[in-house]
LORO-587047 format. One record per residue (C-alpha): x, y, z; chain; residue number from 0. Coordinates in steps of 0.05 Angstrom, whole numbers. Example, Ala and Ser with C-alpha at 12.3 -4.5 7.8 and 13.67 -1.06 7.14 Angstrom:
        u        v        w   mol   seq
      246      -90      156     A     0
      273      -21      143     A     1
REM end
This chain:
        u        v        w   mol   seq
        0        0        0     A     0
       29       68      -19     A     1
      -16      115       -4     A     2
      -92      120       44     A     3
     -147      120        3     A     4
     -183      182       43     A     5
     -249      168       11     A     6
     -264       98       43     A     7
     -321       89       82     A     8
     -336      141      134     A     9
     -301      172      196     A    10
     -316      136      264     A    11
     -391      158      283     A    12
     -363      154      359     A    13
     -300      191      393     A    14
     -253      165      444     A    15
     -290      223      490     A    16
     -357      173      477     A    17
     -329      103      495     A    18
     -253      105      494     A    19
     -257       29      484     A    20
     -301       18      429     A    21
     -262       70      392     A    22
     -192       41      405     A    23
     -222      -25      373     A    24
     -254       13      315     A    25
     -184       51      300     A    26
     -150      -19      314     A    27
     -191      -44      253     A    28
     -187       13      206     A    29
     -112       13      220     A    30
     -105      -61      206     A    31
     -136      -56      130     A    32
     -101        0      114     A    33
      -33      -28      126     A    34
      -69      -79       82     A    35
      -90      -41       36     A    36
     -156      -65       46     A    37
     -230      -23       46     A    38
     -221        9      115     A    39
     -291        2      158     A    40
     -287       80      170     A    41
     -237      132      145     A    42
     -182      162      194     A    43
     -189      230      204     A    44
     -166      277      163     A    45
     -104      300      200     A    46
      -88      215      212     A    47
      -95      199      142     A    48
      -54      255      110     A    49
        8      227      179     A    50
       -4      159      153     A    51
        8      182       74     A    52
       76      219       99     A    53
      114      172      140     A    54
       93      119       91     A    55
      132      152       37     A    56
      182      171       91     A    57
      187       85       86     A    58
      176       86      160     A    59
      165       10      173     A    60
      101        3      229     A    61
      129      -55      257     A    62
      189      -27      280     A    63
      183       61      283     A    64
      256       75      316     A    65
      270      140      349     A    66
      348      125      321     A    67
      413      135      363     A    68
      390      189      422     A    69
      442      250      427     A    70
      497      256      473     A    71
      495      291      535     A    72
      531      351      507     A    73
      485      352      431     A    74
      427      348      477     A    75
      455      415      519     A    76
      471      451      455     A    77
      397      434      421     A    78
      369      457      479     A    79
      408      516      490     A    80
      397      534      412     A    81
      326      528      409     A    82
      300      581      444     A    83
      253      541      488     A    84
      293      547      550     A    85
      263      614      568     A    86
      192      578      571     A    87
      203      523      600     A    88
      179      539      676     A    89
      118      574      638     A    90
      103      506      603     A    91
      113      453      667     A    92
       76      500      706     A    93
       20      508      662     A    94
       19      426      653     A    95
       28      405      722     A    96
      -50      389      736     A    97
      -45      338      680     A    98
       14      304      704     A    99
        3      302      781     A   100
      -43      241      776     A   101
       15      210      751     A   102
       -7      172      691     A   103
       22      219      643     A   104
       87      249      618     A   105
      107      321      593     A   106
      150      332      543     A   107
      185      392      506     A   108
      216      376      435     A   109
      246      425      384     A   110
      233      438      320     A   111
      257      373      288     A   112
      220      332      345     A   113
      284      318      382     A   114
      265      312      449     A   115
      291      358      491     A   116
      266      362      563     A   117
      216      304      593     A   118
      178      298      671     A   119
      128      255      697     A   120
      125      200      751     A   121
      168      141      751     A   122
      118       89      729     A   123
      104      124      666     A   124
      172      141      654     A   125
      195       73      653     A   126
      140       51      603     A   127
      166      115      554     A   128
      238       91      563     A   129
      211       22      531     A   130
      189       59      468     A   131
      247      101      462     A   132
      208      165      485     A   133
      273      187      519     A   134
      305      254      525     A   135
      353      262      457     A   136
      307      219      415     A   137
      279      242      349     A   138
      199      239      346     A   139
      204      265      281     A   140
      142      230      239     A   141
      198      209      186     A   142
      229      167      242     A   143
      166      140      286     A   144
      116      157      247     A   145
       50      188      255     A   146
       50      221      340     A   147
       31      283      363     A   148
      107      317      370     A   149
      116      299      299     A   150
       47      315      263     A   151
       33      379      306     A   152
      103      397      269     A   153
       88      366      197     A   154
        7      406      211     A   155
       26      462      252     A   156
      -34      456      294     A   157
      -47      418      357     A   158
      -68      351      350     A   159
      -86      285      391     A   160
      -69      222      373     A   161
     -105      158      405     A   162
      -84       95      405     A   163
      -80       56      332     A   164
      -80      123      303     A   165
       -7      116      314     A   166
       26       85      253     A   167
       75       48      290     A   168
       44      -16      327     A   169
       85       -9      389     A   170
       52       58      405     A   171
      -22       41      400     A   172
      -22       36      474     A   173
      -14      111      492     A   174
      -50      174      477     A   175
      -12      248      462     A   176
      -28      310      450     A   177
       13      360      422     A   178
       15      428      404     A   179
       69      464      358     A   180
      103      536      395     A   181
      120      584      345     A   182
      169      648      346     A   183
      133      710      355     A   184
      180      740      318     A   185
      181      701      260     A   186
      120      656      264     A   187
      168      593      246     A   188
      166      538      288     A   189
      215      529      348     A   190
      190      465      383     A   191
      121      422      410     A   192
       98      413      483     A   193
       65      348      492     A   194
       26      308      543     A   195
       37      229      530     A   196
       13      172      567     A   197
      -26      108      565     A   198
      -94      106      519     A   199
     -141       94      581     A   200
     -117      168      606     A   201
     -150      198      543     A   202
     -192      267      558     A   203
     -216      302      495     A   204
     -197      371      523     A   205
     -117      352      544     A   206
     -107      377      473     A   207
     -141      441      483     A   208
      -97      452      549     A   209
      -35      439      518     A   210
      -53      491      463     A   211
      -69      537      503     A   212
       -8      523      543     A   213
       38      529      475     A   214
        4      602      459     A   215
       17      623      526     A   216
       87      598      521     A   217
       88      655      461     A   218
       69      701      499     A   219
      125      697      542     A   220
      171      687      486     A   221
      143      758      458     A   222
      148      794      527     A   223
      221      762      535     A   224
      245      792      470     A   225
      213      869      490     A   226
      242      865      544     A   227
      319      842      518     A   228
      306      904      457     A   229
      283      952      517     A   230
      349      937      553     A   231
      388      943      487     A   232
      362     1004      474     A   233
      375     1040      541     A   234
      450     1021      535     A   235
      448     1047      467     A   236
      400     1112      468     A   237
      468     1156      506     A   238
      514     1126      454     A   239
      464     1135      384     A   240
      457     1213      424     A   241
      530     1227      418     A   242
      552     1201      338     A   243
      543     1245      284     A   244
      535     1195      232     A   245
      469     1150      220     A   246
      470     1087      266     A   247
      422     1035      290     A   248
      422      988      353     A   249
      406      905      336     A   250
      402      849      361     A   251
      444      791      367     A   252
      393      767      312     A   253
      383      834      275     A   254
      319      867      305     A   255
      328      942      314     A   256
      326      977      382     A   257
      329     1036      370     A   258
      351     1083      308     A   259
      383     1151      291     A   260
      386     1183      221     A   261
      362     1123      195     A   262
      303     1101      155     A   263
      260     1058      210     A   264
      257      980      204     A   265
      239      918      246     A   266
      296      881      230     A   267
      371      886      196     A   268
      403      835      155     A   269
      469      815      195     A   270
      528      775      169     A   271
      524      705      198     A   272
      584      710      238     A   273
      580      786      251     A   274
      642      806      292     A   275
      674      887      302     A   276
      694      919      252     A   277
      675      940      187     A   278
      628      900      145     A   279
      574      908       81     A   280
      507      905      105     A   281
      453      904       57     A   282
      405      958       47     A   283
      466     1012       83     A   284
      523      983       61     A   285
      591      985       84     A   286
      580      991      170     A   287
      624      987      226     A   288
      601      947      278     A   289
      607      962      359     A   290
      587      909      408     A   291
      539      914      451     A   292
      516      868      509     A   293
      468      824      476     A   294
      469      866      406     A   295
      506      910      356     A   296
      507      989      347     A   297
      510      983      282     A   298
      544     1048      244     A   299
      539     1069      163     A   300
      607     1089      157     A   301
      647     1152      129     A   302
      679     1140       55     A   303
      751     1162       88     A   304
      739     1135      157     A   305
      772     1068      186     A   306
      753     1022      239     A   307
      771     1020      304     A   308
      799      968      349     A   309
      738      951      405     A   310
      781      932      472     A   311
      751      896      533     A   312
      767      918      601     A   313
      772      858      658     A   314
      769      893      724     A   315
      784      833      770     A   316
      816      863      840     A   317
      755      849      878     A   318
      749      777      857     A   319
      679      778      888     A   320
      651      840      851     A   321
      688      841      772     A   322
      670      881      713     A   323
      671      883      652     A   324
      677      944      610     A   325
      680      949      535     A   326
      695     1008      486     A   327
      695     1024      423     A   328
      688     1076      379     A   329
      621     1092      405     A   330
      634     1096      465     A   331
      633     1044      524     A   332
      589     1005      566     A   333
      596      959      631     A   334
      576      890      658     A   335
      576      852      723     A   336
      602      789      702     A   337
      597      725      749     A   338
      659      711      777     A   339
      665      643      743     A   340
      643      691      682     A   341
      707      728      697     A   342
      754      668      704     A   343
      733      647      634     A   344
      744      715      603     A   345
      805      728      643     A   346
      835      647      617     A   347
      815      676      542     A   348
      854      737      546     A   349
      922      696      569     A   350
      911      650      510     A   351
      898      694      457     A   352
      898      624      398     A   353
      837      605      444     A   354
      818      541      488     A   355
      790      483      484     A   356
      731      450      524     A   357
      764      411      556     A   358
      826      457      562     A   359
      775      503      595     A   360
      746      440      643     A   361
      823      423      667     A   362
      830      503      689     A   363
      763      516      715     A   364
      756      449      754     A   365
      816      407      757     A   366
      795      357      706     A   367
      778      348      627     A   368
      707      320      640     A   369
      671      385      651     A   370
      665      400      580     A   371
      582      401      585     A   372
      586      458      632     A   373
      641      493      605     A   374
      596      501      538     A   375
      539      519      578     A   376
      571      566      615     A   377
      591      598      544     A   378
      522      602      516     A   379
      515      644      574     A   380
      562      691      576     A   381
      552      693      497     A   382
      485      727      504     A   383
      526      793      536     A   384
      589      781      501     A   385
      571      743      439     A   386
      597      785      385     A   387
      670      792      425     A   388
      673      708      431     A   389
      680      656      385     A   390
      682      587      385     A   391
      721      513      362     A   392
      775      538      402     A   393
      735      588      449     A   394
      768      661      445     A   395
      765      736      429     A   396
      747      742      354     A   397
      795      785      311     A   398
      799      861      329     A   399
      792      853      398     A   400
      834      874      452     A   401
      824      837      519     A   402
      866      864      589     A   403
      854      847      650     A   404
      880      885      714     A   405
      868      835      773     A   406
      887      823      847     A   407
      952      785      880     A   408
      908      722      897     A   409
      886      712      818     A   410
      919      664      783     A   411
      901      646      711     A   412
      928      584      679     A   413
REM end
């Protein structure tokens, strides 16, 4: 069978809301003659029937549906880190946890591939996920298990439940899941799915309805996060776009403008991928210079005679309890109170200007090479201040970048 003949028969006349078990055995049988190819008793619905035509392309076999080799511990930090769910996630688990105290289900955050990123629930239903492969790392993409809520919300972009056999792959027709997609506000493109999964008797037709409303509020937040990050932005940038006498903008790390002066308005600017100081072409102003800011760029059309200037970083480490960090350019400067483990890192990178390694960074910071998980996580962090000073694969200060550190008798740096 290549493909589910969407006209055959009808759809079920009863929902799993009406008699959970009747309808399990109904979906059992319309399942079973379509992997036949046989005249199905009733038609899946319309969102099941168009899964089931996908992942059968996808030549997902139903017998067997694998999730594939999970991610290691430090792939599964760096998805989650990179897909901008992180902010949201206390907003989703707290939002969930009245469907997940009676402990017969499991919540679970996945990104926009349907890797799964973040997973809680009680023991007992734990265990029976771990059995399927519903483990943290796993893909839940439909083109590796098929037709589930994580990956159909994605392939559909709305919420969706899916009961027992209308799973495509067999091992799976004993839970229910509902899943709803989470979007950025920025964009509207899909960043990830929050789903509630657990065994088919736990089915309640409005768990899907929760979670969506769950995933829009998650949104929400995501919108209020990013005004807030521009309104900070823009109050370190509003004394320095006061003082230039040439056009200039404030972005963020992704582009989206702060604030502007002498410039035609826009939402968003078109950055080089790798933006670092310095002088670069930037479409729609051409040739720029660029100024760090924490968590952004001032962003400057430059003068046909003018050159760039060298942006230096100032460690200020003789209280080891209370550093700063203060960085200046042509612009003008600005300051940060980094942590102090913040201010070991940045004080290692400015000895060892050809950069670090992970786990050159682990053996200085805690004795040993095995730390490598934090030490990236620890970067991620201090990247959202610092982001367009650091680079990575060795770690270090990018090119044009001066890095000095005055600091007390009792620092050592390695």
């Amino acid at each position: 069978m290549s493909t589910i003949d969407a006209h055959a028969g009808i759809e079920p006349a009863v929902s799993a809301a009406d008699d959970p078990r009747h309808y399990a055995q109904l979906l059992c049988a319309v399942y079973d003659a379509a992997m036949a190819g046989e005249k199905m008793p009733a038609r899946p619905r319309s969102v099941i029937g168009e899964s089931w035509d996908r992942v059968l392309h996808a030549g997902v076999d139903p017998d067997v549906g694998a999730a594939g080799a999970g991610l290691d511990v430090a792939d599964l930090e760096a998805r989650r880190l990179d897909s901008g769910l992180a902010p949201v996630l206390d907003d989703l688990t707290a939002g969930l946890d009245s469907v997940i105290a009676d402990g017969d289900n499991i919540l679970v955050v996945a990104d926009a591939h349907g890797r799964v990123l973040w997973r809680s629930g009680a023991p007992r239903v734990m265990h029976r996920a771990d059995r399927l492969g519903f483990v943290e790392g796993a893909n839940w993409g439909e083109n590796a298990v098929g037709t589930n809520a994580i990956g159909t919300a994605l392939m559909s972009g709305h919420a969706v439940q899916v009961f027992s056999a209308e799973h495509f792959v067999r091992t799976h027709h004993s839970w229910t899941c509902a899943g709803a997609p989470i979007r950025d506000p920025r964009t509207g493109d899909l960043i990830g799915v929050v789903d509630v999964s657990g065994p088919a008797a736990t089915i309640h037709p409005t768990t899907v309805a929760l979670v969506d409303v769950v995933a829009k509020l998650a949104e929400a937040r995501l919108r209020d996060h990013h005004r807030r990050s521009l309104d900070q932005l823009r109050s370190v940038a509003a004394p320095m776009l006061s003082r230039l006498n040439s056009p200039a903008l404030a972005v963020d790390n992704d582009g989206w403008v702060a604030a502007v002066d002498a410039v035609t308005p826009c939402s968003r600017l078109s950055l080089p991928r790798h933006a670092e100081p310095g002088r670069v072409w930037v479409r729609s102003l051409g040739e720029c210079d660029l100024d760090p800011l924490p968590g952004g760029w001032l962003v400057r059309v430059a003068a046909v005679d003018s050159v760039a200037s060298e942006t230096v970083l100032h460690l200020d480490w003789r209280d080891r309890r209370s550093p700063s960090v203060t960085v200046t350019g042509s612009s003008g400067q600005w300051t940060i109170t980094p942590s102090p483990r913040h201010a070991e890192i940045l004080a290692l990178l400015a000895h060892h200007p050809d950069g670090c390694s992970a786990a050159q960074m682990s053996r200085h910071l805690f004795g040993a090479d095995d730390r490598t998980i934090t030490v990236r996580a620890e970067m991620s962090r201090l990247r959202k201040h610092l982001g367009g000073l650091l680079a990575a694969n060795p770690y270090r200060f990018v090119a044009g970048v001066s890095a000095r550190v005055d600091h007390g008798p009792d620092a050592s740096v390695g």
